[in-house]
N, C-alpha and C positions, 0 to 999 in steps of 0.2 A: 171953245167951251165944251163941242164937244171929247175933243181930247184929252182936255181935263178929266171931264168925268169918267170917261173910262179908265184913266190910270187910277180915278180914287175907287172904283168899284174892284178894278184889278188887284190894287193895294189891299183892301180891307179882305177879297177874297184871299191873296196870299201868307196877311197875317190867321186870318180864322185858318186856315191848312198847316201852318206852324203852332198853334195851339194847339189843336185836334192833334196835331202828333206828337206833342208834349204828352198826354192824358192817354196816347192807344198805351196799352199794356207791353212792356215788352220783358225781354230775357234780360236776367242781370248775373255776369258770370261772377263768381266770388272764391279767390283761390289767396290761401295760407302761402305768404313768401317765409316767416319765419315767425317761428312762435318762441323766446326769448322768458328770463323768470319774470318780468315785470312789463314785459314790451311783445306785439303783437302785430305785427304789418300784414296788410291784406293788397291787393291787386282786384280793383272793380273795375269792371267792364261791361257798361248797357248794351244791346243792339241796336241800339237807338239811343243817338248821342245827343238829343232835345229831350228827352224823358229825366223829370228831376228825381232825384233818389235821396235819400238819409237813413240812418239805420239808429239801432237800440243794440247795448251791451249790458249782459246782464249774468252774476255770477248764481254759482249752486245755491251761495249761503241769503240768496234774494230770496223768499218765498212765492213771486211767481216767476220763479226759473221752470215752474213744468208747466204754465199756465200757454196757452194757445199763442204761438208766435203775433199774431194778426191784435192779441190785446196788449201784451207785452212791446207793439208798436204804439197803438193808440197811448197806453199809458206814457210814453216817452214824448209823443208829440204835445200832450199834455203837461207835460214839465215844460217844454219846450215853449209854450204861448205863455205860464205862467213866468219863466225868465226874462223874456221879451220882455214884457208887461214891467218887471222890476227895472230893467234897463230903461225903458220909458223911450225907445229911438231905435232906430236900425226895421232892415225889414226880416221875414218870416223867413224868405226865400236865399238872401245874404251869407244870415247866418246859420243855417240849419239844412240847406239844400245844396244838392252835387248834381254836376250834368258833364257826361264823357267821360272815359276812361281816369282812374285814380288811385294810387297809392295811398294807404292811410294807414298810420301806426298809431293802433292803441298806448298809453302808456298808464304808468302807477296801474298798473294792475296787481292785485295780491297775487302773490307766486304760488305755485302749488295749489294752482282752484281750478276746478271744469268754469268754466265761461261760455254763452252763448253769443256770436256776434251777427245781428238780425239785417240785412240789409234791405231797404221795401220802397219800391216806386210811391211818388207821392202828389197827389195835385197842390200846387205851390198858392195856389187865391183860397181854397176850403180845407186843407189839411187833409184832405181823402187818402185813404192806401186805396193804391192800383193796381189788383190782381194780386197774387202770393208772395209775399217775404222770402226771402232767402235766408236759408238759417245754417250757421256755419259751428259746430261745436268745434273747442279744441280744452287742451289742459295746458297749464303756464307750469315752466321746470319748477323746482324750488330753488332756491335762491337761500346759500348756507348765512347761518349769522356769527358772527366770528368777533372773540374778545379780545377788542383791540380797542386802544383810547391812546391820548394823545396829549404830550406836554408842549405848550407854545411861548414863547418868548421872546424880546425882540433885545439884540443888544445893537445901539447907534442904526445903522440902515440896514442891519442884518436879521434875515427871520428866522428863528428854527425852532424846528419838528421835530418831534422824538416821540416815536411811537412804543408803544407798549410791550410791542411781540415785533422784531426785526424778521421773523421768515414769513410773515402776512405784507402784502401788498396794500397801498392805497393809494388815492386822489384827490389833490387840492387844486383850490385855484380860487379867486379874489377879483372882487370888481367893487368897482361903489356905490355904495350902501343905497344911496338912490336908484341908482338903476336895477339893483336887486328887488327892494320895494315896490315899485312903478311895474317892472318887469313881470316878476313872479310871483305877486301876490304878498310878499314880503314872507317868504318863503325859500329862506338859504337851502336846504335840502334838495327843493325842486330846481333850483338854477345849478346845482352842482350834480343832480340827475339827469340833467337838460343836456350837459356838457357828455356827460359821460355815455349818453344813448349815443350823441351826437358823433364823436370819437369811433364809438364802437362801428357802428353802421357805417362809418368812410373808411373803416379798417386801418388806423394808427391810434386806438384808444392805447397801444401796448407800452406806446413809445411815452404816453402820459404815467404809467406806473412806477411808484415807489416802495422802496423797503427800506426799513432801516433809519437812522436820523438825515435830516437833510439842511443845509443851510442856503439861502436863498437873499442874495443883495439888491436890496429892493429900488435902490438907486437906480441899479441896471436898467429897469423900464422907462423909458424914454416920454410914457406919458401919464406918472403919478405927478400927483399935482399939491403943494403944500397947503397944509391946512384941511386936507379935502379926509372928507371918512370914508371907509373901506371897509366890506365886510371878507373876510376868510373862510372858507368851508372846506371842511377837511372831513374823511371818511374811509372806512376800508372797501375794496373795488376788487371787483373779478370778476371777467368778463362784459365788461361795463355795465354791472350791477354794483348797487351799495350792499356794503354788509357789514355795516355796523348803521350804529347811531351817527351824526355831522358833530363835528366840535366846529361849533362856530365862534369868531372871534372877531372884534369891532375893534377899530383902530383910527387913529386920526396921524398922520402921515407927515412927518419933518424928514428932511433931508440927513439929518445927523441924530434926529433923536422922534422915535416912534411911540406914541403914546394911545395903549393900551385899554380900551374904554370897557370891555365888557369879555369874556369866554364861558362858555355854557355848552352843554350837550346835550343836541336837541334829536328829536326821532318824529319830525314832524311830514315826513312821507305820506302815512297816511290820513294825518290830519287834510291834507291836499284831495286825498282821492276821497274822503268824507265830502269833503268842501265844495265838491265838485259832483257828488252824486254818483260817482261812479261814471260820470257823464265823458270824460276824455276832452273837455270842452278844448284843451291843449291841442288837440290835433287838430280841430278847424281852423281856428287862431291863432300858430304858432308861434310864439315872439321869437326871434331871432337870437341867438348868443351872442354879448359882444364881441363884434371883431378886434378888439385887440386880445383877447383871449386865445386864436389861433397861434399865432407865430411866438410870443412868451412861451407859453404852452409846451408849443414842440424847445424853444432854446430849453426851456427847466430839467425838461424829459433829458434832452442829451447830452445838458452837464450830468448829470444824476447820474444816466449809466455812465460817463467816460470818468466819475468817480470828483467830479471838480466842485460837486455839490453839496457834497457829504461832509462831516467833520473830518 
């Protein structure tokens, strides 16, 4: 009995010295790996790998962009209880808090804007900031916009593209319609910006680049399925930035004969980063790309350049 009790006094004093060092203040290092027209990755590092951390971004064209780092947190933690709350499930700590070193890329940020990115130790049960924010300014490049649009058409199992201007570059790619929905908010633009940050950062976004017309046999893929609907996002690309508007295109999927349900040109980018408050919620929660979108991908890209793709 008595050994019991010592290990439970033991125990409770071990967890109270784990809390207490969650809550001491400590150093949080925050250094720029690349700053990108639309995309931002940062490299966080506590001295203290039990200390939870979260941060606030916030651009020039915010009105309290010059306002006191330390409210321009609270103000965020306050969106942050109010989302919760919409959500109705999950905890505080889940979704809005970091512990240990971390990689985190901003993304949809507007190109060509000063940004502040605020990162601030935080007590995880009362929302507290602990000790001083770290405040990281950068500018995001611009990002050119380029008139380029896109004729689509399908004859029997075959797709093709005809772009507007053949010495401008671009990037498509196609999943289903569901899993776009589900996925990204039902937001073609964003799953086809998804791809293209993604490409970029593992360094073969190059080998995804088009010019020109392109014809694409949709049989080839081994896991279209009949009946099933598909959506297509199509757009101009550089540097795995978009720069145009998405033609997106809805299709339901026969083996011999493709049926065409909808094409439109949408620019709904930052409808996403409105939608989102400017909040990046993408980078906490990142959905994953379909995996079968890797390895198509790269075969498209290298019919394309070895010319097998093209009319």
């Amino acid at each position: 009995m008595k050994r019991q009790l010592t290990l439970i006094v033991l125990s409770l004093f071990l967890l109270a010295g784990c809390q207490r060092g969650e809550l001491l203040p400590t150093e949080i290092k925050v250094e720029a790996e690349s700053i990108g027209g639309t995309r931002a990755r940062f490299t966080l590092a506590p001295a203290n790998s039990r200390a939870y951390y979260s941060y606030a971004i916030v651009s020039r064209d915010n009105e309290n962009y010059d306002a006191p780092a330390t409210s321009i947190c609270y103000d965020e933690i306050q969106w942050m209880e109010s989302l919760l709350l919409d959500w109705g499930h999950g905890s505080f700590t889940d979704y809005f808090c970091y512990q240990g070193n971390r990689q985190l890329t901003l993304k949809t940020l507007a190109s060509d804007k000063d940004f502040k990115f605020i990162v601030f130790q935080i007590n995880p049960k009362n929302h507290e900031i602990i000790g001083e924010p770290v405040v990281c300014e950068f500018h995001t490049k611009p990002v050119p916009r380029r008139d380029l649009h896109f004729q689509v058409n399908f004859v029997a199992d075959e797709l093709h593209i005809t772009p507007s201007d053949d010495n401008l570059t671009y990037f498509w790619d196609y999943d289903e319609t569901e899993m776009i929905s589900s996925t990204y908010d039902s937001t073609p633009t964003y799953y086809l910006y998804t791809l293209a940050g993604m490409y970029q950062e593992y360094g073969f976004m190059e080998f995804y680049y088009y010019d020109g017309p392109c014809v694409w046999y949709l049989s080839l893929e081994d896991d279209m399925t009949d009946g099933t609907e598909y959506t297509l996002v199509i757009a101009g690309c550089e540097e795995g930035e978009l720069t145009t508007a998405a033609t997106v295109v809805r299709f339901i999927y026969h083996p011999d004969n493709i049926e065409m349900l909808s094409i439109e040109e949408v620019d709904d980018l930052g409808l996403w980063r409105r939608r989102n408050n400017s909040r990046q919620m993408e980078s906490r929660t990142t959905a994953a790309p379909s995996s079968r979108l890797s390895l198509p991908g790269k075969a498209r890209a290298s019919l394309a350049r070895n010319g097998r793709a093209h009319d």
